[in-house]
FITI-754537 format. One record per residue (C-alpha): residue number from 1; residue in three letters; x, y, z. Coordinates in steps of 0.2 Angstrom, whole numbers, plus 5000, padded with zeros to 4 digits. Layout:
N
 num residu   xx   yy   zz
 NUM    Ala    X    Y    Z
...
This chain:
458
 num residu   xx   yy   zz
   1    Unk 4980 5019 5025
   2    Unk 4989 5016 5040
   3    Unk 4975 5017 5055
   4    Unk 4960 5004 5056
   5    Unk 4947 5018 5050
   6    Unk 4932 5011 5043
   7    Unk 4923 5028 5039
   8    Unk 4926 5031 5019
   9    Unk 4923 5046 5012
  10    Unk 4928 5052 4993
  11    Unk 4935 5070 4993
  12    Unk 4922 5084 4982
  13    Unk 4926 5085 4964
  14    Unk 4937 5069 4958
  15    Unk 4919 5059 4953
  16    Unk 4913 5067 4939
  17    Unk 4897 5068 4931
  18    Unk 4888 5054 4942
  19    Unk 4871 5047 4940
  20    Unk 4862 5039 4954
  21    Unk 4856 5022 4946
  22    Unk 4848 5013 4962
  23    Unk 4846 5019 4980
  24    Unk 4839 5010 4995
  25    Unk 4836 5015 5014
  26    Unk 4827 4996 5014
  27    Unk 4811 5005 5020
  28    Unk 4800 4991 5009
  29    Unk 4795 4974 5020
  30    Unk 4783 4962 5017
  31    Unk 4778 4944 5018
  32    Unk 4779 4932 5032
  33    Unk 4797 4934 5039
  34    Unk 4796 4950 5033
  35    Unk 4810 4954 5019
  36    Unk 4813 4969 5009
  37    Unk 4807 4962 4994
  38    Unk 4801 4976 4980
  39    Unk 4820 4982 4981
  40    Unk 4831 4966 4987
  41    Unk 4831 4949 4986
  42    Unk 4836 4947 4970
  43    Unk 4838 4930 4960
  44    Unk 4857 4930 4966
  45    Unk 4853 4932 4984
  46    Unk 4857 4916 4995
  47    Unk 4854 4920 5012
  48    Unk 4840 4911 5017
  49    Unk 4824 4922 5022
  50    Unk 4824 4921 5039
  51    Unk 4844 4926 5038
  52    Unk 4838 4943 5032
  53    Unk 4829 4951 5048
  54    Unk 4821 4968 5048
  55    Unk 4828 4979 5062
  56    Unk 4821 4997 5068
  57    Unk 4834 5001 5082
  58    Unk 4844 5017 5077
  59    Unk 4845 5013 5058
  60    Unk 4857 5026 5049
  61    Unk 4841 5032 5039
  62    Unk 4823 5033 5038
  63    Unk 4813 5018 5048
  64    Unk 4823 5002 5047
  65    Unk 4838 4994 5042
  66    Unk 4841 4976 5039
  67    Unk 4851 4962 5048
  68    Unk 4860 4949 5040
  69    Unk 4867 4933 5050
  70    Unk 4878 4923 5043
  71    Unk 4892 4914 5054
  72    Unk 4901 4905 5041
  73    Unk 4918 4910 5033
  74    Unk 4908 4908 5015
  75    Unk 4900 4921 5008
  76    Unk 4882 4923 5006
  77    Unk 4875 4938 4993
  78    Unk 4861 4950 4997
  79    Unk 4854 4955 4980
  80    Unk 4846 4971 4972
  81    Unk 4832 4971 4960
  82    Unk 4837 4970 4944
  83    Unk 4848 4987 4940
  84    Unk 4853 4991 4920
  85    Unk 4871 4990 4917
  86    Unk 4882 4997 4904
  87    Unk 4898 4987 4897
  88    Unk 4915 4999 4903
  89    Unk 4904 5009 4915
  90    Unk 4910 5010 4932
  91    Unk 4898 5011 4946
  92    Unk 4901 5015 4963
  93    Unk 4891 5005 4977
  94    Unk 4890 5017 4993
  95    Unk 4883 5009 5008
  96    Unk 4881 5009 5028
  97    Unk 4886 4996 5040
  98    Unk 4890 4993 5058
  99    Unk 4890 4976 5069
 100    Unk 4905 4962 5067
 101    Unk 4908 4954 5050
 102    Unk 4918 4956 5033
 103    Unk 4907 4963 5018
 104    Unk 4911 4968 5002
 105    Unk 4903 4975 4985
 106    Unk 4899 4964 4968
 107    Unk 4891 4964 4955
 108    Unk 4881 4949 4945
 109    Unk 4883 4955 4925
 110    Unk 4877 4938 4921
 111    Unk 4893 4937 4907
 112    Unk 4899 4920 4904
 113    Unk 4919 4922 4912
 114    Unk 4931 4914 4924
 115    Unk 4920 4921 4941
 116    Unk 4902 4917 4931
 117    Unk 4896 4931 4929
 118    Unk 4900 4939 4946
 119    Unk 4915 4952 4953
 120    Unk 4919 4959 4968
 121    Unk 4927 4972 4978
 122    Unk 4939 4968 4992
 123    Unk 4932 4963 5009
 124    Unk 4930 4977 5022
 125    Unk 4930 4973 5041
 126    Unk 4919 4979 5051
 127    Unk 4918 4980 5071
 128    Unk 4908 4993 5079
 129    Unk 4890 4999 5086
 130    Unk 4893 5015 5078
 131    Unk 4888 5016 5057
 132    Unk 4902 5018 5044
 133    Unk 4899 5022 5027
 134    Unk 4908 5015 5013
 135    Unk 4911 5014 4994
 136    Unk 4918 5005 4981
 137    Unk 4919 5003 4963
 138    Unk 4914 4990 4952
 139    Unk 4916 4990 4931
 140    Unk 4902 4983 4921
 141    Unk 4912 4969 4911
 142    Unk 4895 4968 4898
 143    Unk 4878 4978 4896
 144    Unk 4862 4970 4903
 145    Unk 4844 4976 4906
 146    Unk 4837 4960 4912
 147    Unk 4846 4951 4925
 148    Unk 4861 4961 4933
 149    Unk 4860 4964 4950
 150    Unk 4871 4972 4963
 151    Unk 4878 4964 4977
 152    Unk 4883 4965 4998
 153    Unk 4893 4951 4999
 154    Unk 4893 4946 5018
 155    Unk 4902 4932 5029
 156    Unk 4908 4930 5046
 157    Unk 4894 4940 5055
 158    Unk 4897 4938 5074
 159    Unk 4878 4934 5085
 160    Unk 4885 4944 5101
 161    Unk 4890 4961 5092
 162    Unk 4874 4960 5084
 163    Unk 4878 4954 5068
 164    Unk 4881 4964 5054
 165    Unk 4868 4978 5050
 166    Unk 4867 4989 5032
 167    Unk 4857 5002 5025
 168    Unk 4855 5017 5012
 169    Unk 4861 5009 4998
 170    Unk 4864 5021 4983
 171    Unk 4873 5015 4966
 172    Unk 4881 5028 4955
 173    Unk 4886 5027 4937
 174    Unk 4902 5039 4935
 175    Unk 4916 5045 4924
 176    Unk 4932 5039 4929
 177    Unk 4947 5051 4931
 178    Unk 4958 5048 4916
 179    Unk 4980 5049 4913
 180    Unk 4981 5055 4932
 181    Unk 5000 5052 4940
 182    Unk 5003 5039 4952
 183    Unk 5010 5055 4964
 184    Unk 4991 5063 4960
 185    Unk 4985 5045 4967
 186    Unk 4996 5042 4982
 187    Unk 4997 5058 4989
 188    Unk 4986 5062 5003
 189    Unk 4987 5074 5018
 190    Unk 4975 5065 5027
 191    Unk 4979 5058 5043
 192    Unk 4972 5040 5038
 193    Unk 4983 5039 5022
 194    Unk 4970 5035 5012
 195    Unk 4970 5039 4993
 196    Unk 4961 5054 4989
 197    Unk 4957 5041 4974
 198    Unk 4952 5027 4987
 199    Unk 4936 5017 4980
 200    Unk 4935 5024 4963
 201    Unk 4943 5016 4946
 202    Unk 4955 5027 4937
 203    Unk 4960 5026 4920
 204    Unk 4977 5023 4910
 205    Unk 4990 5029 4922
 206    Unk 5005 5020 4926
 207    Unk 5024 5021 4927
 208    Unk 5040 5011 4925
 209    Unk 5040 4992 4934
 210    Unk 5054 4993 4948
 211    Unk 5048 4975 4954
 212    Unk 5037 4960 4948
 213    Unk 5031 4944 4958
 214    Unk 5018 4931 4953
 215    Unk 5002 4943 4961
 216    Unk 5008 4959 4952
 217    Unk 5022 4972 4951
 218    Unk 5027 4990 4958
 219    Unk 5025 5004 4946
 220    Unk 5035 5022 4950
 221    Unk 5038 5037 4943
 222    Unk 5056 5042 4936
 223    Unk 5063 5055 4946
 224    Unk 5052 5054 4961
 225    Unk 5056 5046 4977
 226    Unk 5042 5050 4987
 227    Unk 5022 5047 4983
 228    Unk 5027 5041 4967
 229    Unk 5027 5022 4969
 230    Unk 5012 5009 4970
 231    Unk 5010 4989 4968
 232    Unk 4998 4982 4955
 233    Unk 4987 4970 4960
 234    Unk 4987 4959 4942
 235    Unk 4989 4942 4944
 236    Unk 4981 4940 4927
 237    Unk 4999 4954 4917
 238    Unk 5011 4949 4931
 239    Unk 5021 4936 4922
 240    Unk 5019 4947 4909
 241    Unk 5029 4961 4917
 242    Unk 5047 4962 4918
 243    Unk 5057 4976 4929
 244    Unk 5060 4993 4916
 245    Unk 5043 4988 4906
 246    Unk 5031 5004 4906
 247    Unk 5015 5000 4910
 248    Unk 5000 5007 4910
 249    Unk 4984 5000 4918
 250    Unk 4966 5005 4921
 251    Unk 4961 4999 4938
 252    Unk 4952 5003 4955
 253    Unk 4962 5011 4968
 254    Unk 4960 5002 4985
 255    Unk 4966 4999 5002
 256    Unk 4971 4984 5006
 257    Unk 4976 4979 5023
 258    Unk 4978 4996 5024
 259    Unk 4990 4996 5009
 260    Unk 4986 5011 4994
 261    Unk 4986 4998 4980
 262    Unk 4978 4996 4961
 263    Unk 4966 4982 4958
 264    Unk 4953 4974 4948
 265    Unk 4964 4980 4932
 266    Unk 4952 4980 4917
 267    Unk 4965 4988 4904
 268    Unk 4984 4984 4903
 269    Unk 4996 4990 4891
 270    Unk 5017 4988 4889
 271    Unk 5020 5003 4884
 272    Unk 5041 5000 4882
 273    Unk 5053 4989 4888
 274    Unk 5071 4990 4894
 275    Unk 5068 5009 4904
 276    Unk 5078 5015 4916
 277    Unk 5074 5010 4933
 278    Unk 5073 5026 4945
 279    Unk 5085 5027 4957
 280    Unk 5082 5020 4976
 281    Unk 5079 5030 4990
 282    Unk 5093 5031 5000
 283    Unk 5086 5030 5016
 284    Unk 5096 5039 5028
 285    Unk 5090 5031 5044
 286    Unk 5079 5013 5045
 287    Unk 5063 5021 5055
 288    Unk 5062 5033 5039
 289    Unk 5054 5017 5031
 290    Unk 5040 5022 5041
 291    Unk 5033 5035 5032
 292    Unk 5017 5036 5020
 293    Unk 5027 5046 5007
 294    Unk 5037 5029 5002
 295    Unk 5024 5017 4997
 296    Unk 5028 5007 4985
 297    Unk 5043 5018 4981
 298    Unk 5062 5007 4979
 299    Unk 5071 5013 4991
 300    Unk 5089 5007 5000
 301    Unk 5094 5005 5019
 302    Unk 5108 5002 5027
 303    Unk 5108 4994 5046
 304    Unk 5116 4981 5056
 305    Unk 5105 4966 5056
 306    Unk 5093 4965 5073
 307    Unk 5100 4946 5081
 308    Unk 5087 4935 5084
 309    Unk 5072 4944 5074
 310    Unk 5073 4929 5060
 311    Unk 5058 4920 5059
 312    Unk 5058 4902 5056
 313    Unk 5039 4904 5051
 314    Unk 5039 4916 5039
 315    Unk 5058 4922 5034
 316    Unk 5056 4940 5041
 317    Unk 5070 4950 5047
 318    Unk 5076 4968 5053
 319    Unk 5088 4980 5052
 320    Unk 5094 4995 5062
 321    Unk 5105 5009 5065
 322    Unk 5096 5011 5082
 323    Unk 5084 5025 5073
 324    Unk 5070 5012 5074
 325    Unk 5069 4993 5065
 326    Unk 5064 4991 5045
 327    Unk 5058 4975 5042
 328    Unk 5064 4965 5028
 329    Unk 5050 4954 5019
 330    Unk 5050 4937 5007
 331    Unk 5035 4942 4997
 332    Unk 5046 4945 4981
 333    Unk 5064 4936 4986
 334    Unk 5067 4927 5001
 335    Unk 5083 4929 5007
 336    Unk 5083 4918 5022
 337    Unk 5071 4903 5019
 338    Unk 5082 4892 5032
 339    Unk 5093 4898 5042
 340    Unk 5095 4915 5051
 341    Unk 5105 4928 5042
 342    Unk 5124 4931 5050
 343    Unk 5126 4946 5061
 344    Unk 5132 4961 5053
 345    Unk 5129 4976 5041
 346    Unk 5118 4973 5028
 347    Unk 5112 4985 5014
 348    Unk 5096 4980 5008
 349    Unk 5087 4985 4993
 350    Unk 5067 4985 4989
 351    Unk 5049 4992 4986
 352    Unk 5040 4995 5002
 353    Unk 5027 4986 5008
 354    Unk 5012 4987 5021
 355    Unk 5005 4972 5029
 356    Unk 5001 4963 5047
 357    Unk 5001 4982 5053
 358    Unk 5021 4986 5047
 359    Unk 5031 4992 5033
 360    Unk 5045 4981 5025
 361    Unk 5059 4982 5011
 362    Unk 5052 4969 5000
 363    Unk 5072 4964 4991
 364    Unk 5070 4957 4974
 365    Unk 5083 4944 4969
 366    Unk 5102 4940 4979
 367    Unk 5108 4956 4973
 368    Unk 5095 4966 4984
 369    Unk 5103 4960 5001
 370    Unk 5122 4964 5003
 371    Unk 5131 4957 5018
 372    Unk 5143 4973 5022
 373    Unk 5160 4967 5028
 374    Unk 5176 4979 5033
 375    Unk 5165 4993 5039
 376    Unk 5166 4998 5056
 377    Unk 5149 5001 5067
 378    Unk 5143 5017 5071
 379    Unk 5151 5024 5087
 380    Unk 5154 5040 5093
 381    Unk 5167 5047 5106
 382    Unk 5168 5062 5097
 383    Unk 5151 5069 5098
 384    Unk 5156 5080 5080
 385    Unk 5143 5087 5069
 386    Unk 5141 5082 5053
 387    Unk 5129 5090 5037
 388    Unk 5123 5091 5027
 389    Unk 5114 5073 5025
 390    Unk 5110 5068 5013
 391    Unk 5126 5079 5003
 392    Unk 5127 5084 4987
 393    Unk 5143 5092 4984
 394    Unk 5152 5097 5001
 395    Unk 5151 5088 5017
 396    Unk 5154 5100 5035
 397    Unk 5161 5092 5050
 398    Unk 5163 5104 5065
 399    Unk 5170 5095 5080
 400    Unk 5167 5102 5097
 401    Unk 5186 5108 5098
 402    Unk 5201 5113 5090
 403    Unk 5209 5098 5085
 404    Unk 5226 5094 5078
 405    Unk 5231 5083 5062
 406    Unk 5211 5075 5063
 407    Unk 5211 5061 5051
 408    Unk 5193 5059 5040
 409    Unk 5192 5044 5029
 410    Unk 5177 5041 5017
 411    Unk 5173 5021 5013
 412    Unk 5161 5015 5005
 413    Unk 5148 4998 5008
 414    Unk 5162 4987 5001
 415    Unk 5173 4993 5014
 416    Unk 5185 5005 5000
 417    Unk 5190 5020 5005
 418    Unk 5186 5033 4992
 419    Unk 5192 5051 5004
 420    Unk 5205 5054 5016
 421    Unk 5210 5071 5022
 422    Unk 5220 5076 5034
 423    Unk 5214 5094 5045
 424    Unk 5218 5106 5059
 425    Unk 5203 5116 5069
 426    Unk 5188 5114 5074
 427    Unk 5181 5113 5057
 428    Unk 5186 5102 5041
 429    Unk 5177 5106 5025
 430    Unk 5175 5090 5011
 431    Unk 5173 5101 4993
 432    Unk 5167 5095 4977
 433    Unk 5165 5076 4983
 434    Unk 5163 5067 4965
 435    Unk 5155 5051 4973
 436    Unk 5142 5041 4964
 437    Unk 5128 5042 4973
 438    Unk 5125 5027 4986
 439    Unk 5129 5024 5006
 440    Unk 5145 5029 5012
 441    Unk 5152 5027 5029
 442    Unk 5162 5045 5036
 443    Unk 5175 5039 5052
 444    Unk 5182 5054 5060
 445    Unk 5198 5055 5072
 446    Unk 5203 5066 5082
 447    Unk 5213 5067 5098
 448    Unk 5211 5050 5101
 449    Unk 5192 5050 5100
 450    Unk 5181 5042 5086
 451    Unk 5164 5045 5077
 452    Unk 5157 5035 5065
 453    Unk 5144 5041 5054
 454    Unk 5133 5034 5039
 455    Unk 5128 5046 5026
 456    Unk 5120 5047 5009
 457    Unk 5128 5054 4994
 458    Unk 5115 5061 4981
């Protein structure tokens, strides 16, 4: 998800076989200050009574909605009644909000475990006087009839946007969607880029580990290089994942930061060790980083490094063939911890990532960032066509005149060249080009004028 949308929705006919277990519209007020005590205020709830206000102005349904005020950066919990629960069900919490502040799903089990008794869904941010609806999933890690209650976790409520409102509050028990493939999860026409799978948990899909780091790992699937990738959320299995370990998780897609991710895994298995890593995508210029389709997908760019965009602060970095910049991150490996890196060609190798409003190639040890030396820079005198690209088997150069003894010489990132033809006329056909596939640099000369060009063999 690349835009700051707060409406979530679920498309028709991926939650299957739900049952509506609690709903709300927090109609029910009583004592002295009022709350809505016959359906909330549970035993878990700690905002204080007169934190909890009723509110009548526009609620998103029936007479009232309620307000809840609460400055601080912790968290306080506005409970349901007590709400049965079933060990391995999942349960979607759907629920309205509008104002300024962070809130989140969770649910009280009551279940002796590292978060006592208590888990959550990620935070949403919400800013606006309009209503959003959201939902998110939540696994039952025990069965209880007697004390388990549901939960909006809230903090960071602002007083001059009103504080943060919510209402109609339903909570469904549903199937999860079972063995689905991570392309099934990520891809989405949508122009918000969320998963069609966004909120809900989905069970034992997975794929082959193209990166590891202490918070989790990137799963893709072999032979797809688009919409086939996604990280793992897991710092619980991440030091027990190593890259070319099949893996297979049962977990709740989310978006994080606007990053299609898995989280909350409750079931992980290593299927195999030692795969084969899928292939990176060669990427044939920087901006394509830019694209939903390579999410969490290894891919591989090539690019003069941007002078000066080195940041002292946090290690970041840029590359670009002057498509557009692709940012080079230090959440796995950090290539540059203290000094900026030396102008020059750099072919960069990585999972992409989304944070702080950007994609980045997120390289994964030395071998992932390769300074290019003995390859000239793109120019172009020549203004010469050259296709297909990517090539497969025969590369077409038409130049824009007849020319006499051109010269065309393949090299490749170390600087080796692996072609050389000499040609007459306007145009020069490369046949059966048995390369290996990677990033090769094609340097075209004719009549005293030059043309550069990157390409990417298949």
């Amino acid at each position: 998800m690349k835009t700051k949308l707060l409406l979530i929705f679920l498309a028709g006919g991926f939650m299957l076989n739900a049952q509506t277990v609690y709903q709300s519209s927090i109609e029910n007020w009583s004592g002295s200050p009022l709350n809505p005590n016959a359906d909330w205020m549970g035993n878990k709830t700690t905002f204080a009574n007169d934190s909890v206000i009723q509110n009548t102005m526009t609620p998103y349904h029936g007479n009232f909605c309620a307000k809840l005020v609460n400055t601080t950066t912790s968290h306080k919990r506005f409970t349901t009644s007590v709400v049965p629960i079933v060990q391995g069900k999942a349960y979607m919490v759907s629920y309205s909000a509008r104002g300024r502040g962070s809130v989140r799903a969770g649910l009280f089990s009551d279940k002796a475990n590292a978060g006592g008794g208590y888990m959550y869904a990620n935070y949403q941010s919400v800013n606006s006087t309009n209503w959003f609806r959201f939902k998110q999933s939540l696994i039952a890690d025990t069965s209880n009839t007697t004390t388990s209650e549901f939960i909006l976790s809230v903090r960071s409520t602002v007083a001059a946007n009103g504080h943060l409102d919510v209402d109609s509050v339903t909570i469904q028990e549903y199937i999860p969607a079972t063995g689905i493939s991570l392309y099934t999860i990520q891809y989405t026409t949508s122009g918000s880029g969320k998963s069609p799978y966004f909120g809900q948990v989905v069970q034992d899909f997975g794929g082959i580990a193209t990166a590891t780091y202490n918070q989790g790992y990137y799963l893709q699937t072999t032979g797809l290089n688009a919409w086939g990738g996604m990280l793992v959320y897991d710092p619980t299995n991440a030091v027990n994942v190593a890259i070319g370990d099949s893996i297979k998780v049962t977990a709740i897609i989310d978006e994080y930061y606007y990053m299609t991710e898995a989280t909350n895994v409750t079931a992980f298995q290593k299927v195999s060790s030692g795969n084969p890593v899928p292939n990176p995508a060669m990427l044939v210029n920087t901006n394509d980083i830019n694209a939903e389709m390579y999410e969490g997908i290894l891919v591989t760019a090539m690019a003069p490094y941007v002078n000066a965009s080195w940041s002292s602060s946090t290690h970041e970095w840029m590359i670009d063939d002057a498509s557009g910049s692709a940012t080079i991150d230090n959440q796995i490996y950090d290539a540059f911890p203290s000094v900026a890196p030396t102008p020059g060609q750099y072919m960069v190798t990585g999972p992409v990532n989304y944070q702080f409003s950007a994609y980045s190639i997120e390289p994964r040890t030395a071998a992932d960032v390769m300074f290019i030396s003995g390859i000239e820079q793109h120019t172009n005198t020549l203004n010469a066509v050259i296709y297909p690209n990517p090539v497969a088997n025969e590369l077409n150069i038409k130049l824009p005149f007849t020319a006499n003894n051109a010269n065309v010489s393949v090299t490749d990132v170390l600087g080796k060249e692996v072609i050389s033809v000499v040609a007459n006329g306007d145009m020069i056909s490369l046949k059966d080009i048995n390369l290996v596939p990677g990033v090769y640099s094609v340097k075209v000369v004719a009549d005293n004028k030059v043309q550069v060009t990157k390409i990417i063999k298949q």
